[in-house]
C-alpha positions as CSV (number, residue, x, y, z in Angstrom):
1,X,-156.1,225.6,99.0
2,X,-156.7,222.2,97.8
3,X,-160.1,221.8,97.8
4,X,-162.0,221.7,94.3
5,X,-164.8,224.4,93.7
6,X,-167.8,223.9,91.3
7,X,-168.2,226.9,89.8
8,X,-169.5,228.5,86.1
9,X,-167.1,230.5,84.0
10,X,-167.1,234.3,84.8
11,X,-165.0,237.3,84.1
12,X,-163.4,240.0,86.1
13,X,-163.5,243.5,84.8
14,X,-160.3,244.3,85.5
15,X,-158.8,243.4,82.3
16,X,-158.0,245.9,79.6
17,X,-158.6,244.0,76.7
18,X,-162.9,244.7,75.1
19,X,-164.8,242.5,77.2
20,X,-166.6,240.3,74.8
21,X,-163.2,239.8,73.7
22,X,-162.4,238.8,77.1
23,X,-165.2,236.9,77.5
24,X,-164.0,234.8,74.5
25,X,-160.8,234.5,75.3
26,X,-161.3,233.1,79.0
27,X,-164.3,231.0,77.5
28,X,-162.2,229.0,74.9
29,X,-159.1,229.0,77.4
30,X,-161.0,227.6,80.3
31,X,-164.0,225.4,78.2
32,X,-162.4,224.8,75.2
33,X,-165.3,226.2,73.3
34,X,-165.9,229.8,71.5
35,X,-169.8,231.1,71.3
36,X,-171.6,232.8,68.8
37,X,-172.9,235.0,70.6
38,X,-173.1,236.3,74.2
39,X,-175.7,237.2,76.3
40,X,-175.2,239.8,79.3
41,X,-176.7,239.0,82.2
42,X,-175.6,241.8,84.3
43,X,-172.8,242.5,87.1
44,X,-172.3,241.0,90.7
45,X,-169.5,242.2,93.4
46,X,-167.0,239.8,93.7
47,X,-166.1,240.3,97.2
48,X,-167.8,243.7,98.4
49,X,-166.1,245.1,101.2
50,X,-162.7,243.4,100.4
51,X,-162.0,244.2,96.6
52,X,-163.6,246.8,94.4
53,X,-163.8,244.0,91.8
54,X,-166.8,243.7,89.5
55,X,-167.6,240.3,87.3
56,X,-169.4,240.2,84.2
57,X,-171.5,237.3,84.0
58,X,-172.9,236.3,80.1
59,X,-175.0,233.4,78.6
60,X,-172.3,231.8,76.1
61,X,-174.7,230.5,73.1
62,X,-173.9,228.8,69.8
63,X,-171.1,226.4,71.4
64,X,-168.0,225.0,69.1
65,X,-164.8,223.8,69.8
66,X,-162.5,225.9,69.5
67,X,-159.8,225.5,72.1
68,X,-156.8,227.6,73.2
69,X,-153.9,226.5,76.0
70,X,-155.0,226.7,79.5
71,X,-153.1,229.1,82.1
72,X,-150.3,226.8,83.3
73,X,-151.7,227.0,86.8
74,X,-155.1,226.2,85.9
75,X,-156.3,222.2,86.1
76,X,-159.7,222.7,85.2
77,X,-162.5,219.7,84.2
78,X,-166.0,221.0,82.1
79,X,-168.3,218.7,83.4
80,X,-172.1,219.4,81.6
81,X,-175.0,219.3,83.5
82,X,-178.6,220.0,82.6
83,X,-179.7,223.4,83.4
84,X,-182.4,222.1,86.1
85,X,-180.0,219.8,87.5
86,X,-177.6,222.8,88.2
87,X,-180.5,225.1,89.2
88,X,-181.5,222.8,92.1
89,X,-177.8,222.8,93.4
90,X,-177.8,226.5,93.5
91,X,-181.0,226.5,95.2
92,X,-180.4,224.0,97.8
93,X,-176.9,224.5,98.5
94,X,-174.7,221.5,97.1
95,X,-173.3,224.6,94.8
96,X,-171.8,227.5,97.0
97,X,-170.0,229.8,95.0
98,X,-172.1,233.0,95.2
99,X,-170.8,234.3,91.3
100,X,-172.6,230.9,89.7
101,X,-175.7,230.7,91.8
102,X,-176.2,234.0,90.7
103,X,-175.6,232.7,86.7
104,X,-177.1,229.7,87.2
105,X,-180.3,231.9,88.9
106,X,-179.9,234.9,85.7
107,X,-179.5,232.1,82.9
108,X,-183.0,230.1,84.4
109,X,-185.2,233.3,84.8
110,X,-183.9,234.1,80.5
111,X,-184.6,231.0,79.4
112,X,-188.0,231.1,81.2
113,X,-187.3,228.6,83.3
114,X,-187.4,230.5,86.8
């Protein structure tokens, strides 16, 4: 498939590695960034019915750089958007991937904006 997705950076738990660990890992390989700290903000299905995959979603806080070689099949941009900006897209459709409507949705309502 050619067509790019807009989507927020999650993690499978199918990986045997600890998953804050994980969590780091993917975040500086994918963002070029490592947090201070992480914030759980629960589970969603990613595919129910079609995979019993589960994906952790988390509140990365306390950004640095800190970057670490992308997967060689990955061509990834970070594009930063402010948090209401990327709220409205979930809500009205312009973003469509179900795992970061949900994060977008879970991060608003903790930071008390939803």
């Amino acid at each position: 498939n050619d067509t790019a997705t807009t989507d927020i950076h999650t993690l499978s738990l199918h990986d045997a590695l600890p998953i804050l660990e994980c969590a780091q890992r993917e975040l500086r390989e994918e963002t070029g960034q490592r947090a201070a700290s992480f914030v759980p903000l629960g589970e969603v299905w990613a595919a129910p019915g079609l995979t019993n995959e589960r994906m952790a979603l988390f509140l990365a806080e306390g950004l640095s750089a800190d970057p670490l070689p992308m997967d060689m099949d990955e061509e990834i941009v970070v594009e930063a958007h402010p948090l209401a900006a990327v709220v409205a897209m979930a809500l009205d459709g312009r973003l469509d991937d179900a795992k970061s409507v949900v994060g977008i949705l879970r991060t608003a309502r903790y930071l008390g904006l939803g």
